[in-house]
C-alpha positions in Angstrom: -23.5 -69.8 6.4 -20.1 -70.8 5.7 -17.8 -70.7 2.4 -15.3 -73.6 1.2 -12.4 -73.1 -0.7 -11.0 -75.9 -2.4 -7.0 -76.6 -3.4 -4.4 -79.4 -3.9 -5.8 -80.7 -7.2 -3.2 -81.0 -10.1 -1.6 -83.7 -12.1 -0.6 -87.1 -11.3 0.7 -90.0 -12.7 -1.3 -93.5 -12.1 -0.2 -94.6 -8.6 0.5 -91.5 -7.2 -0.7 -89.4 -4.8 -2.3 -86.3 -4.2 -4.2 -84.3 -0.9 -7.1 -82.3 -1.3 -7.7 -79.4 1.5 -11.2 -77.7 1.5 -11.1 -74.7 4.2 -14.0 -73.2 5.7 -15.0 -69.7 6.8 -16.7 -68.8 9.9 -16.7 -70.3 13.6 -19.5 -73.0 13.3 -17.6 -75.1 10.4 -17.2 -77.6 13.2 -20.9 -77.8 12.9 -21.7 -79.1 9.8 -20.7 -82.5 8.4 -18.8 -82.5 5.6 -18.4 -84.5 2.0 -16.6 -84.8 -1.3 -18.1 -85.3 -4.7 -16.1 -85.4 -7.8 -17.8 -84.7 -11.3 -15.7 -85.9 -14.9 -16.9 -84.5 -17.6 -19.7 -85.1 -19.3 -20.8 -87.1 -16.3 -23.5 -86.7 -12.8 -21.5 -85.2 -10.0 -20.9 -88.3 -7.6 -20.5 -89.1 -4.1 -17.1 -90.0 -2.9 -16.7 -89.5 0.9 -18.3 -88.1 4.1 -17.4 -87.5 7.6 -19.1 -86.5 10.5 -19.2 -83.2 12.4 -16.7 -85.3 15.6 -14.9 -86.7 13.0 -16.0 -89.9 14.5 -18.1 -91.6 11.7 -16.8 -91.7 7.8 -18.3 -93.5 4.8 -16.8 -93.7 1.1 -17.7 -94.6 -2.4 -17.4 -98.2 -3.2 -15.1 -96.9 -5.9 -12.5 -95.5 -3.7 -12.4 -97.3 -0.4 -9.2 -98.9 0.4 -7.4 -95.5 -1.5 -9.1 -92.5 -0.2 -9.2 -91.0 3.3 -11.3 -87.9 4.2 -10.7 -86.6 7.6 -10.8 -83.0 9.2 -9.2 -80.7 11.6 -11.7 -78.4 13.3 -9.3 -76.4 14.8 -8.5 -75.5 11.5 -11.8 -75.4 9.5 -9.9 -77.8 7.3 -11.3 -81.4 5.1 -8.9 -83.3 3.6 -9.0 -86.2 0.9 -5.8 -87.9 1.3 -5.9 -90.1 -2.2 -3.7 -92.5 -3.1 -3.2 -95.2 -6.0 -4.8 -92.8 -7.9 -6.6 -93.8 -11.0 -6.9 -92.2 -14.5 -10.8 -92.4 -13.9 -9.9 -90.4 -10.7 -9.8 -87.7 -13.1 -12.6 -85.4 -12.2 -13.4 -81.7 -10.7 -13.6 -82.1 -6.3 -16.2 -80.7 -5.0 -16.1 -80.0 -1.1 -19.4 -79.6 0.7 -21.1 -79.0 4.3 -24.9 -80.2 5.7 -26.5 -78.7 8.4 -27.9 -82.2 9.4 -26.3 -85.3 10.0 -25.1 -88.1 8.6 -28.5 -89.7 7.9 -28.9 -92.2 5.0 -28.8 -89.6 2.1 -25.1 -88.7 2.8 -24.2 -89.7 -0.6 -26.7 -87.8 -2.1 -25.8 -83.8 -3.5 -29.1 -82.6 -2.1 -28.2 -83.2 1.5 -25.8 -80.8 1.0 -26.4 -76.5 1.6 -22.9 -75.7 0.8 -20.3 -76.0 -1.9 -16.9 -74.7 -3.0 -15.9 -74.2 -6.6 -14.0 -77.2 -6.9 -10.4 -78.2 -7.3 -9.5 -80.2 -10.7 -7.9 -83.8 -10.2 -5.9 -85.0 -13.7 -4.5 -88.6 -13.4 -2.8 -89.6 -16.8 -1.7 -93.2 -17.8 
C-alpha cells in the first residue's frame, strides 16, 4: 500500500506557473505508475497526465498538452506536474494517484487507479 501527499497548489494569475509535488510512502512507490486528475467544481474528476513506473512512457489530456509536464523522481518517491500558461479553467482540486498495473489503455480512467491523495487546490484568476 502506499500513501500520497499532495502540495504546490495555490493561486496564479493566467500565464503563470505553478509545480505540483505528490510524495509517496513506502519503498515500492517506484512500482506503481502514477497519474493526475483534477476535479472543478461541480464537475467529473478528469484525467490529466500519466507516467510510467521507468518514467519512460507519459501521456496527457488533450486539454493540457503542450503546457503540462508530469515527470518523477523515484529516488525521491516524488510526481511532479510542472504547469505552465496556466488557464482560469485550470482551476480545479489535483488529485495524485498510483496503479498497481501498467499503463494499459484505461490510463485515463479513475478506476485504474488503487490509490489517491487528498488533493492539492489549483486557483487561476483572470
Amino acid at each position: 500500500q502506499v500513501q500520497l501527499v499532495e502540495s504546490g497548489g495555490g493561486l496564479v494569475q493566467a500565464g503563470g506557473s505553478l509545480r505540483l509535488s505528490c510524495a509517496g510512502s513506502g519503498r515500492t512507490f517506484r512500482n506503481y505508475a502514477m497519474g493526475w486528475f483534477r476535479q472543478a467544481p461541480g464537475k467529473e474528476r478528469d484525467f490529466v497526465a500519466a507516467i510510467s513506473w521507468s518514467g519512460g512512457s507519459t501521456y496527457y489530456a488533450d486539454s493540457v498538452k503542450g503546457r503540462f509536464t508530469i515527470s518523477r523522481d523515484n529516488a525521491k518517491n516524488t510526481v511532479y506536474l510542472q504547469m505552465n500558461s496556466l488557464k482560469p479553467e485550470d482551476t480545479a482540486v489535483y488529485y495524485c494517484a498510483a496503479r498497481v498495473r501498467p499503463l494499459y489503455s484505461d490510463y485515463d480512467q479513475r478506476f485504474g487507479y488503487n490509490y489517491w491523495g487528498q488533493g492539492t487546490q489549483v486557483t487561476v484568476s483572470s
